[in-house]
VOBA-1610 file (N, C-alpha, C; in pm, whole numbers, padded with zeros to 5 digits, always signed):
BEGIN
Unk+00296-01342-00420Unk+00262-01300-00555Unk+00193-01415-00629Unk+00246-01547-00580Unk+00211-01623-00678Unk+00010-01669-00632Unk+00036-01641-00497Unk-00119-01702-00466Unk-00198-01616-00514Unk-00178-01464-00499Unk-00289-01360-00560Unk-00303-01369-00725Unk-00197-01430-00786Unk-00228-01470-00923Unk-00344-01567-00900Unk-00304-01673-00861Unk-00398-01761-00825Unk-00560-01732-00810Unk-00517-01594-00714Unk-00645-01601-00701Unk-00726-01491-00810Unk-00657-01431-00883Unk-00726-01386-00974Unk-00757-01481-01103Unk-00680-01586-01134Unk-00695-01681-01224Unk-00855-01771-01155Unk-00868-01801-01048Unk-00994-01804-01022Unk-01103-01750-01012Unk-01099-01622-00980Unk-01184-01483-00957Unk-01179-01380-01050Unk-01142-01386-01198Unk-01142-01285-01243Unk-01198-01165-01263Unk-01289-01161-01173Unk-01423-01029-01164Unk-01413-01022-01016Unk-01283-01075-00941Unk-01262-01036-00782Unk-01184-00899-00761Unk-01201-00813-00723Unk-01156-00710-00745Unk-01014-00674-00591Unk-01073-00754-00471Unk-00985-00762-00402Unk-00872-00837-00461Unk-00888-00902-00500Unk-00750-01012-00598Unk-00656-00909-00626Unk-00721-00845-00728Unk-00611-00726-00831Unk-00544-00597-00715Unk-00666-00561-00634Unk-00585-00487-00515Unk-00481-00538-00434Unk-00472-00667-00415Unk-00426-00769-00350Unk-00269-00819-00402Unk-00265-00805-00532Unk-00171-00812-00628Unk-00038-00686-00657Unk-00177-00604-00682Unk-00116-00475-00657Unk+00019-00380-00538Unk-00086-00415-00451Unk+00025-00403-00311Unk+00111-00517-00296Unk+00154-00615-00351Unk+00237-00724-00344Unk+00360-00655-00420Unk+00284-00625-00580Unk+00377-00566-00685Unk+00451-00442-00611Unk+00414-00336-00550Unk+00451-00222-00497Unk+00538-00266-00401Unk+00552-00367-00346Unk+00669-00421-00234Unk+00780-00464-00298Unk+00740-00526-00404Unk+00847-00603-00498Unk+00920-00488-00579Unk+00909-00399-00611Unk+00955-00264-00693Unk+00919-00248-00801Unk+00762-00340-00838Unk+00726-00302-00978Unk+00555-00249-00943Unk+00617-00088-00899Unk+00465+00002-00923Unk+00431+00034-01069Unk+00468+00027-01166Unk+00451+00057-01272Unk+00305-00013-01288Unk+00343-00174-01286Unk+00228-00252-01280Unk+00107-00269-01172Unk+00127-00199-01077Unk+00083-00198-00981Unk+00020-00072-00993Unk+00006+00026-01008Unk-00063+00091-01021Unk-00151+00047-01131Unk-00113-00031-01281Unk-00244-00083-01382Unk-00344-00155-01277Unk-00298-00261-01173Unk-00377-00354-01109Unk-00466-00233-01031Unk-00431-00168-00921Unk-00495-00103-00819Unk-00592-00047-00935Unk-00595+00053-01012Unk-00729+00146-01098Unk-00799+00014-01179Unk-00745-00106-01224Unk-00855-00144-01242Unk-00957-00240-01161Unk-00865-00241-01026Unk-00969-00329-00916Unk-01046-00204-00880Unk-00981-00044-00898Unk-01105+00065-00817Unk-01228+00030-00971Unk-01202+00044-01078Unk-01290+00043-01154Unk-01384-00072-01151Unk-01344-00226-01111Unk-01439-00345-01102Unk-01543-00306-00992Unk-01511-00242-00901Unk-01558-00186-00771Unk-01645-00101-00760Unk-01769-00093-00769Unk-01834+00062-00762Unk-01837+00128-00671Unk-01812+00064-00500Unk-01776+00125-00429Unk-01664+00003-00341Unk-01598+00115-00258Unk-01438+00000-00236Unk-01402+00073-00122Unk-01277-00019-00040Unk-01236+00027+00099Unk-01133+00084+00042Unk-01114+00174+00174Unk-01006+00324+00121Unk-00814+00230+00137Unk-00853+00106+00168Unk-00709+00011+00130Unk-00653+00059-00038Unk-00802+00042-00173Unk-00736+00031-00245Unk-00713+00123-00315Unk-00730+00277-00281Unk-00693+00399-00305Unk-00597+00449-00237Unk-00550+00360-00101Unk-00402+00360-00068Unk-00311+00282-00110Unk-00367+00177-00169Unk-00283+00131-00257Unk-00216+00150-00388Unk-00331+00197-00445Unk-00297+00306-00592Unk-00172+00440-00596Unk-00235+00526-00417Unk-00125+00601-00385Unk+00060+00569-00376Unk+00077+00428-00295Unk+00139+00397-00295Unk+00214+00325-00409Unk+00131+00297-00537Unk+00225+00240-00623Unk+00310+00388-00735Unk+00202+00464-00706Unk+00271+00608-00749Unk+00366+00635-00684Unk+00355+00644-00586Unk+00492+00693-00507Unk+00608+00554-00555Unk+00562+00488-00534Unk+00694+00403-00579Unk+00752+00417-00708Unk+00645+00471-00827Unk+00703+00519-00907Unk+00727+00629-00974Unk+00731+00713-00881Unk+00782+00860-00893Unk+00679+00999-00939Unk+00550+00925-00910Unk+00471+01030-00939Unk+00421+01060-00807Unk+00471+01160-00770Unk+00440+01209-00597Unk+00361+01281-00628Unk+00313+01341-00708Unk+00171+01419-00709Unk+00073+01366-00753Unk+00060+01252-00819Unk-00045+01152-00810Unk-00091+01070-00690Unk+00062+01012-00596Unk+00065+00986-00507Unk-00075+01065-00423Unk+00004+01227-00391Unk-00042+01289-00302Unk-00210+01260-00307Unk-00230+01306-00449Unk-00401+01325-00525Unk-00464+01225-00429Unk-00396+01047-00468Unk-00481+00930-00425Unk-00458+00942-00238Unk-00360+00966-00206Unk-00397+00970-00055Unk-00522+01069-00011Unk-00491+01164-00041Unk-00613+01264-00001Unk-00766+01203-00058Unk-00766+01113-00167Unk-00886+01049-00179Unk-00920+00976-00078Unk-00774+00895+00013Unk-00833+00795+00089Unk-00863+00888+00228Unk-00812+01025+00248Unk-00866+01059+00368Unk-01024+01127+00333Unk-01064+01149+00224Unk-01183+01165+00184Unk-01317+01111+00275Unk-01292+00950+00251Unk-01381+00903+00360Unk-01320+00801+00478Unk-01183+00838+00538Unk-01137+00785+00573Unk-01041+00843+00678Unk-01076+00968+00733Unk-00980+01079+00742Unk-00829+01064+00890Unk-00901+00970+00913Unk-00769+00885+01014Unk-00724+00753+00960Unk-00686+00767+00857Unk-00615+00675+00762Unk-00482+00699+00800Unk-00377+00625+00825Unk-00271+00643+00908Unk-00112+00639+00809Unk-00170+00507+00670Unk-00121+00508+00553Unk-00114+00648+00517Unk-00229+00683+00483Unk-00273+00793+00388Unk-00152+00903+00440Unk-00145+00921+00541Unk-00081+01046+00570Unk+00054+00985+00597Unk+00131+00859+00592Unk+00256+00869+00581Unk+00298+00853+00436Unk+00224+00860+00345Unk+00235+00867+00220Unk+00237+00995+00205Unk+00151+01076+00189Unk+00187+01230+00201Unk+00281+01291+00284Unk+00308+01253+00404Unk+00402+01310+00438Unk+00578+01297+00372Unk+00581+01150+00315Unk+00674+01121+00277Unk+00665+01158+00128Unk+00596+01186+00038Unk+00565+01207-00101Unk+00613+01403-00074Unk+00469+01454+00017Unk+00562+01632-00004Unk+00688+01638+00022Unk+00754+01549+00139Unk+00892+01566+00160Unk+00990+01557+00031Unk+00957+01432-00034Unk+00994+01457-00146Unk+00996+01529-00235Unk+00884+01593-00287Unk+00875+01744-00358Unk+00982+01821-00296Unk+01008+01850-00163Unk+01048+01978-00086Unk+00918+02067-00076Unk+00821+01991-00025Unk+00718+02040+00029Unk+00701+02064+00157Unk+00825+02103+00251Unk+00857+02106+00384Unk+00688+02148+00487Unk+00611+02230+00475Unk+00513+02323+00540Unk+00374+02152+00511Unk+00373+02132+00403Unk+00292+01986+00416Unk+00293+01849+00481Unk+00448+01884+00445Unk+00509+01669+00493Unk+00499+01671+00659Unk+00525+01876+00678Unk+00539+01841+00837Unk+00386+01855+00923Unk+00271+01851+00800Unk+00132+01895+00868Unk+00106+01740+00876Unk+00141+01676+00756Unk+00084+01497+00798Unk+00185+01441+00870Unk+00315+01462+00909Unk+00380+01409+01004Unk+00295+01409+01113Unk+00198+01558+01149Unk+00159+01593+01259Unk+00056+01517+01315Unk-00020+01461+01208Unk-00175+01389+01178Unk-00068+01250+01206Unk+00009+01215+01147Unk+00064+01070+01214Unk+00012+01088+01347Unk+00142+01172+01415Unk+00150+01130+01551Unk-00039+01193+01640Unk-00092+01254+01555Unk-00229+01222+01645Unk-00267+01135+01644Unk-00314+01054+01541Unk-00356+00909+01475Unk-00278+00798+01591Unk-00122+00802+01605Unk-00050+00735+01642Unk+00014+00752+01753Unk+00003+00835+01843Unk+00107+00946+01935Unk+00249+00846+01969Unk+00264+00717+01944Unk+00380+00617+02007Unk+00389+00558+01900Unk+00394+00652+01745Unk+00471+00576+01617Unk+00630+00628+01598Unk+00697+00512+01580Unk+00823+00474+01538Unk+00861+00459+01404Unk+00977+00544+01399Unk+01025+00498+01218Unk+01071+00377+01213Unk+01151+00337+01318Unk+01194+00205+01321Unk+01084+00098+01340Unk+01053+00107+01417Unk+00899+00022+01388Unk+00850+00002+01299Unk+00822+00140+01253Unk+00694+00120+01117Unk+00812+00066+01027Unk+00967+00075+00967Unk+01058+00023+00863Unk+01032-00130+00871Unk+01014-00146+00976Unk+01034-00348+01063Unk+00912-00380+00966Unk+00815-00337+00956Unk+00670-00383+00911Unk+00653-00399+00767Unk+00731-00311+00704Unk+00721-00321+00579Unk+00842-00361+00488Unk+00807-00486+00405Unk+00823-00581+00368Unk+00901-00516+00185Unk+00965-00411+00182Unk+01006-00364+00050Unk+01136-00503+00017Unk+01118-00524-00111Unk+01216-00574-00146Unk+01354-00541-00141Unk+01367-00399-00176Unk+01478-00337-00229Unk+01509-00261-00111Unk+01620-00261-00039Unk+01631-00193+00114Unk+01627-00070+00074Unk+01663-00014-00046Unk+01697+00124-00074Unk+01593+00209-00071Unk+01463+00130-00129Unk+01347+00218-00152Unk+01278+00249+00004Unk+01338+00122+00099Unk+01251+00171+00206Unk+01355+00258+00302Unk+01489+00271+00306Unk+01591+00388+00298Unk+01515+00484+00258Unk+01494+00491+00111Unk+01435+00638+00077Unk+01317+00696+00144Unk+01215+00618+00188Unk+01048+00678+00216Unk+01121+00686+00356Unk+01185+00586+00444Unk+01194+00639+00584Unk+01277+00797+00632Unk+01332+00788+00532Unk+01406+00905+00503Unk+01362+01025+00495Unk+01246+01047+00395Unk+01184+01149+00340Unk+01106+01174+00463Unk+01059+01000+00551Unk+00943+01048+00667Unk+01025+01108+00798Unk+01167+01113+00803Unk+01239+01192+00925Unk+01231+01317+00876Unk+01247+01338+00771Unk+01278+01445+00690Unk+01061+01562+00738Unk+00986+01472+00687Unk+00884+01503+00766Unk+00862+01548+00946Unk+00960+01516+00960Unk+00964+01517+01119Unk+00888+01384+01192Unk+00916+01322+01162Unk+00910+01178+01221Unk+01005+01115+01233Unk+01038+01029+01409Unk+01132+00971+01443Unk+01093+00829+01494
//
């Protein structure tokens, strides 16, 4: 956290910085702010990698807007459509709704994307602060039908 400050205190018109920040904040459990960072690194950006519209997704989901969530993933499969994020975010965001007939169509797109993905694996990789929150998404993603 502290270097991507850094590096926006140097770069203030760097737009990877604020994306960069963003997904730091979303690990740490403050999407609130993390979602301000991600829309305004998409806005410095006139055009941008589908990282920071999965990043935006993801700070929604962390903070409880799963249908914003959903919105920004489907942006990133827009031009990106084997985005592997993208669809464990949706899968784990409809699960949450009780969107059972969705969570289990991008579960499905995981395992094409991935055919030898692991929940346990993918939990190992990501770096949440709070064990609970990543309890919850791995949860929602069995609940998707992913093991």
């Amino acid at each position: 956290l502290e270097a991507a400050q850094k590096a926006i205190l140097a770069r203030p018109s760097c737009d990877l910085s604020y994306v960069a920040k963003a997904n730091i904040l979303t690990y740490l459990g403050r999407p609130t702010e993390a979602i301000d960072l991600a829309k305004f690194a998409i806005r410095l950006a006139p055009v941008y990698p589908p990282f920071f519209q999965k990043t935006l997704a993801a700070a929604f989901y962390g903070n409880g807007q799963y249908e914003k969530a959903i919105a920004s993933a489907k942006k990133v499969l827009e031009n990106d459509n084997d985005n592997l994020d993208a669809f464990l975010i949706l899968a784990s965001a409809y699960a949450t709704i009780g969107e059972h007939k969705e969570s289990s169509k991008a579960a499905t797109e995981v395992k094409r994307i991935k055919p030898d993905f692991s929940l346990k694996k993918y939990a190992e990789t990501q770096p949440y602060s709070d064990p609970k929150v990543l309890d919850q998404i791995t949860s929602m993603l069995q609940r998707a039908g992913l093991h």
